[in-house]
N, C-alpha and C positions, 0 to 999 in steps of 0.2 A: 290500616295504614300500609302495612305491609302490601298486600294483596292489590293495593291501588298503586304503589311500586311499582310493581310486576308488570301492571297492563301500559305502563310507562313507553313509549315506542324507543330502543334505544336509537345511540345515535350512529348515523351512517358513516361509515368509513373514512370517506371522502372526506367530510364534515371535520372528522379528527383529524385527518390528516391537511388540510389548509390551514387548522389550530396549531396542529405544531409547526408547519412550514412558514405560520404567523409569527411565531410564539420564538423559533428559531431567527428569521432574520432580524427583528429585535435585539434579540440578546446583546450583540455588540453594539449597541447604541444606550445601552445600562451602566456601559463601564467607559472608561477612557481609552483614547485610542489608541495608546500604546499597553496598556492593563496585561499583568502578566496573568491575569484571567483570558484574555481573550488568545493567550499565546499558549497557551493549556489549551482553551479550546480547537486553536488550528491543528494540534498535534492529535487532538482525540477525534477528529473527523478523518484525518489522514490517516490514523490507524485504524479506525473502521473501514475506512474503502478498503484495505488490506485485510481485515479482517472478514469482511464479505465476498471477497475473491477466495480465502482458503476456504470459508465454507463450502462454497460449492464444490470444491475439491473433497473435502474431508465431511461434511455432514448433508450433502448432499447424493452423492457419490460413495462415498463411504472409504476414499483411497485417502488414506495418509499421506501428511507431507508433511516431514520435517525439516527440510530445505527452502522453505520458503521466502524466508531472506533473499536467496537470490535474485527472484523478481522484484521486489526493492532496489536491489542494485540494478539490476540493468534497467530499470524504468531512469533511477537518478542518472547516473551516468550515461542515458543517452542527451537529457537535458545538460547535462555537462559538456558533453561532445556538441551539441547545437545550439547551445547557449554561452557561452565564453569565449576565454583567448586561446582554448588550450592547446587548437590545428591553425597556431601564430602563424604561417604558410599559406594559410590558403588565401585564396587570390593573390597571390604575387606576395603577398603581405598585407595589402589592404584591406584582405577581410573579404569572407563572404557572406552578403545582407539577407536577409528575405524577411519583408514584412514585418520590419522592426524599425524603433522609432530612436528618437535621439537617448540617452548617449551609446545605446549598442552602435547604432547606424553606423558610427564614428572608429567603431573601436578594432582592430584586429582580429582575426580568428572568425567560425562560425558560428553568428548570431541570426538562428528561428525563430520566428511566431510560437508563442506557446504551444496556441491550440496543434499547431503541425508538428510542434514536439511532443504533443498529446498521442498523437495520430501515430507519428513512429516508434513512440515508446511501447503502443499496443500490440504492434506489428513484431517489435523485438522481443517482447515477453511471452504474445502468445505462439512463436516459435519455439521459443525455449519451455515454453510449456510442453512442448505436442514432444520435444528431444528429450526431456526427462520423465513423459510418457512412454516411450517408446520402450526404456527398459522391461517396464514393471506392469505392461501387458499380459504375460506369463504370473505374476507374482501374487502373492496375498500376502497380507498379516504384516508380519515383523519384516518381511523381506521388500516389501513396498517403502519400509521406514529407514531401511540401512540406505537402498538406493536416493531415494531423495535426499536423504540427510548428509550421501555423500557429494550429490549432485552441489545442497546449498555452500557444502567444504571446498568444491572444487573450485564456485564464483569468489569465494569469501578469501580463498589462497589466486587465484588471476587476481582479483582488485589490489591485493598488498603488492605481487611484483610482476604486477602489469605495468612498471617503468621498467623495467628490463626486456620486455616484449616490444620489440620493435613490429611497426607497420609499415605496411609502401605506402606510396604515395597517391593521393585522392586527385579525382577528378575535376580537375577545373570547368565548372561549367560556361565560365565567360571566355576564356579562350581553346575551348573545345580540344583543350590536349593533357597529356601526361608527364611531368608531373605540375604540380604550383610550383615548386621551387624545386631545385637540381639536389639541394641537400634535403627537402624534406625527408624523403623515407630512412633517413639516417637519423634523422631527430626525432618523427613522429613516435610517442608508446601507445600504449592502450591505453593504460592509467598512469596515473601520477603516484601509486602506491598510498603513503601514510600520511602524503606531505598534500593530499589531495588538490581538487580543480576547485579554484576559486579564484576571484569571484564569476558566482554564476548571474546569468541576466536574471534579471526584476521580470513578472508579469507584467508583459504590453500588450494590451486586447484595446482593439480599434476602440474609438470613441468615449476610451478612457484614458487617464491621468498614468501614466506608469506607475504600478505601485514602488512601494517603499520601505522600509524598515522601523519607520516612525511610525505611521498610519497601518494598523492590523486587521481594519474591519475589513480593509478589501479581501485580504486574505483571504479572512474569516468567512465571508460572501462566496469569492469562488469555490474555498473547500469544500461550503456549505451545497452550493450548486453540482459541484458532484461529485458529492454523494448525492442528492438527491438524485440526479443519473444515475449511477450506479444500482442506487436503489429500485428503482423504477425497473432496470432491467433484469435484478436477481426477482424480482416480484412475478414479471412474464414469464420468465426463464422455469419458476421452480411450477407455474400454470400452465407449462408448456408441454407438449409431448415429449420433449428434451430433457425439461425439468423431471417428468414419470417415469421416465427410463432410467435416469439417475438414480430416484428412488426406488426402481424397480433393481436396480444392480448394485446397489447399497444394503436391499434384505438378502435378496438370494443370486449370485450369480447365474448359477444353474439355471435357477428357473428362467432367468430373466432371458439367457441363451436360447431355450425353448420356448420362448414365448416368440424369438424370430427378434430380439433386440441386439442391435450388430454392437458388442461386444468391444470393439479397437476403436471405433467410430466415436460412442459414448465414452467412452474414458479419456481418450485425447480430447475432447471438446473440454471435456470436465477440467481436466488440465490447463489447455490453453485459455479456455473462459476466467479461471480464477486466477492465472496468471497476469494475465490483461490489467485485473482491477490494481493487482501490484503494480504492476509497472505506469500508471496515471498515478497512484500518490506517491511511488518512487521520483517521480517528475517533478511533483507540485514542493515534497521534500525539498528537491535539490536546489529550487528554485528559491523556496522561502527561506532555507536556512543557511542560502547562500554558498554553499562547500557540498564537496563529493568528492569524503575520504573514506579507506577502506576500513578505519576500526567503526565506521557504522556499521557494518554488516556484518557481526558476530553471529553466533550458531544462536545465542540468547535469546535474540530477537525474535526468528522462528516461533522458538517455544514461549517468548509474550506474545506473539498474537495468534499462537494457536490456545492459549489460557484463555484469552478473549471471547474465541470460539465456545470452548467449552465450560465455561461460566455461562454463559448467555445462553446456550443450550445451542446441540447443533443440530443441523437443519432449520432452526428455525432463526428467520431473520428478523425481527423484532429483537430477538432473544441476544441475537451477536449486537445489535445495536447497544442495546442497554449492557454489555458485558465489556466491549469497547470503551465505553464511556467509563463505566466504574474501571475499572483494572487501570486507563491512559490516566484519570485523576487521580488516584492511588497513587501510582509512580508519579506524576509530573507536580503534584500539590499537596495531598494528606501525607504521603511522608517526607520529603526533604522542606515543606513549610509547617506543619502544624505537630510530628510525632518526633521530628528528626531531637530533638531539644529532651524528651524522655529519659533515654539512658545516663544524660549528664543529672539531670533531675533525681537518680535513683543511683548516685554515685558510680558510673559506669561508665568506663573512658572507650566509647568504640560510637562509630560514625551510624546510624540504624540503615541510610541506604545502602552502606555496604551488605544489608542483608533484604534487599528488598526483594531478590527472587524466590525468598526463603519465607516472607509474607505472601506473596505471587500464591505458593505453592500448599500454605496454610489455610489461604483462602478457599483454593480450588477443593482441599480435603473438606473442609465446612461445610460447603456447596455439595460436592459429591455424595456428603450423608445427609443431608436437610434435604437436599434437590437431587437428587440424583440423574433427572434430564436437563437438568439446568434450569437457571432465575425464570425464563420463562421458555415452556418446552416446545416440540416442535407443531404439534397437534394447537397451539394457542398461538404462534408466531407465524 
């Protein structure tokens, strides 16, 4: 029986993967359309996109980042900046539109098209990428983790009083001068600090219904969509000569120098590349959860989704999938729904989320001695 197993043809790649991208867009049509299931699930797709941009930075590559939160922020907060009321100035006051439907159309401030605030958000991250590259070109080890880590300190302190940061005034594209308004540059901040940008626009993609707040499976559909993007391209990316250099400068720099692998070239891609993927779910964030305040961007954050990384095993991209998914359900459902009631249970008056980075970090130690490269390593993912 065994032996007639064996000669079994497995099955092709491809084959698995249309089952889950079946198996996936289902799922929100199992639950209700508001189901605080399917509101877990937007959150654990959105931190996987996030989670497959550090890899490539950190298990790819092999350069640490602890700062990573920051592209979070400026992916959100560009969607804030071209989704709201926040630049109340521009056009005269009327607002400036593009490729938005009713009630943005209507509304003051500037209101983009997702997908172009998709498009700019990549553009703003993967510069910020290639800027806190740039230090830690000379650096290794622990000195690549101060710099980052100070890098994500610096966005995390701009976002809290970035209302005391004033800006000039922006360019009117309708009447081809400077400024909108005579007061704007005296009013414009960067941010709104703690009191954050809200409300942000709803997704409006042509030939669709605007979504909503009631209705979650669209959500659930775009996040789902990409990642699948996303996916597709860390896939090329790590078959790529791109992707071998990375890996080649992950085991050995040295060698990888003498083998003729340009050295500034690969690390800043590596940078900016995994940057990128922050700043698309920073967007989709800002978008779905309607606000862009600065106590989302804690140092925390970071180190949850670089646990993600290394649960799943790094380098390997299956591995961050499955590591994303447990770790965002952990924090978002098994414990403030199913464990959080425990301590009262066992006469024990304290909240258990209060200690959830302290499970985070329980788990990672398990992992570490059971798994050592991770739930699934990088040689299988």
């Amino acid at each position: 029986m065994t032996a007639a197993l064996r000669k079994l043809p497995r099955p092709d790649d491809r084959v698995l993967a249309a089952l889950a991208i079946a198996a996936g867009i289902a799922l929100p049509f199992l639950f209700g359309s508001g189901s605080p299931f399917i509101h877990d699930a937007i959150l654990a797709l959105s931190y996987m996109m996030m989670a497959l941009g550090l890899n490539v930075i950190v298990g790819f590559a092999g350069l640490l980042d602890l700062g990573y939160v920051a592209f979070f922020a400026i992916g959100a907060y560009t969607m804030g900046w071209l989704g709201s009321n926040f630049f109340s100035g521009a056009g005269g006051g009327e607002g400036f539109h593009l490729l938005v439907g009713s009630p943005a159309a209507e509304m003051p401030g500037i209101h983009v098209n997702f997908l172009i605030v998709i498009v700019v958000a990549v553009i703003f991250t993967t510069i910020a990428g290639i800027l806190i590259g740039l230090p830690t070109l000379r650096l290794r080890g622990d000195y690549i983790a101060i710099v980052t880590l100070a890098f994500g300190e610096i966005i995390g302190r701009i976002a809290i009083n970035g209302d005391q940061i004033k800006i000039g005034p922006i360019w009117d594209a309708t009447l081809g001068r400077l400024p909108l308004l005579p007061e704007l540059g005296a009013e414009a901040t960067l941010t709104r600090g703690k009191q954050g940008i809200t409300p942000v626009d709803k997704i409006d993609l042509p030939l669709l219904d605007p979504f909503t707040s009631l209705d979650l499976r669209a959500w659930y559909l775009i996040a789902l969509a990409l990642v699948l993007v996303v996916l597709f391209v860390n896939l090329r990316l790590r078959d790529s000569r791109l992707g071998r250099a990375w890996v080649a400068l992950r085991e050995d720099e040295v060698a990888a120098s003498s083998m003729g692998i340009p050295l500034v070239k690969t690390k800043l891609l590596a940078y900016g590349t995994g940057a990128a993927f922050g700043g698309v779910s920073g967007a989709l964030l800002g978008s779905y959860l309607n606000t862009v305040s600065a106590d989302q961007f804690q140092f925390s954050f970071s180190i949850f989704i670089l646990a993600m990384v290394i649960l799943g095993g790094l380098g390997s991209i299956w591995g961050v999938v499955v590591g994303a998914i447990l770790l965002s359900f952990v924090n978002t459902w098994l414990i403030p729904d199913v464990l959080n009631g425990v301590p009262g249970q066992l006469g024990l008056d304290f909240d258990l989320t209060q200690l959830s980075y302290a499970i985070f970090g329980f788990l990672l130690v398990i992992v570490m001695v059971l798994r050592p490269e991770g739930v699934i390593p990088e040689r299988l993912g």
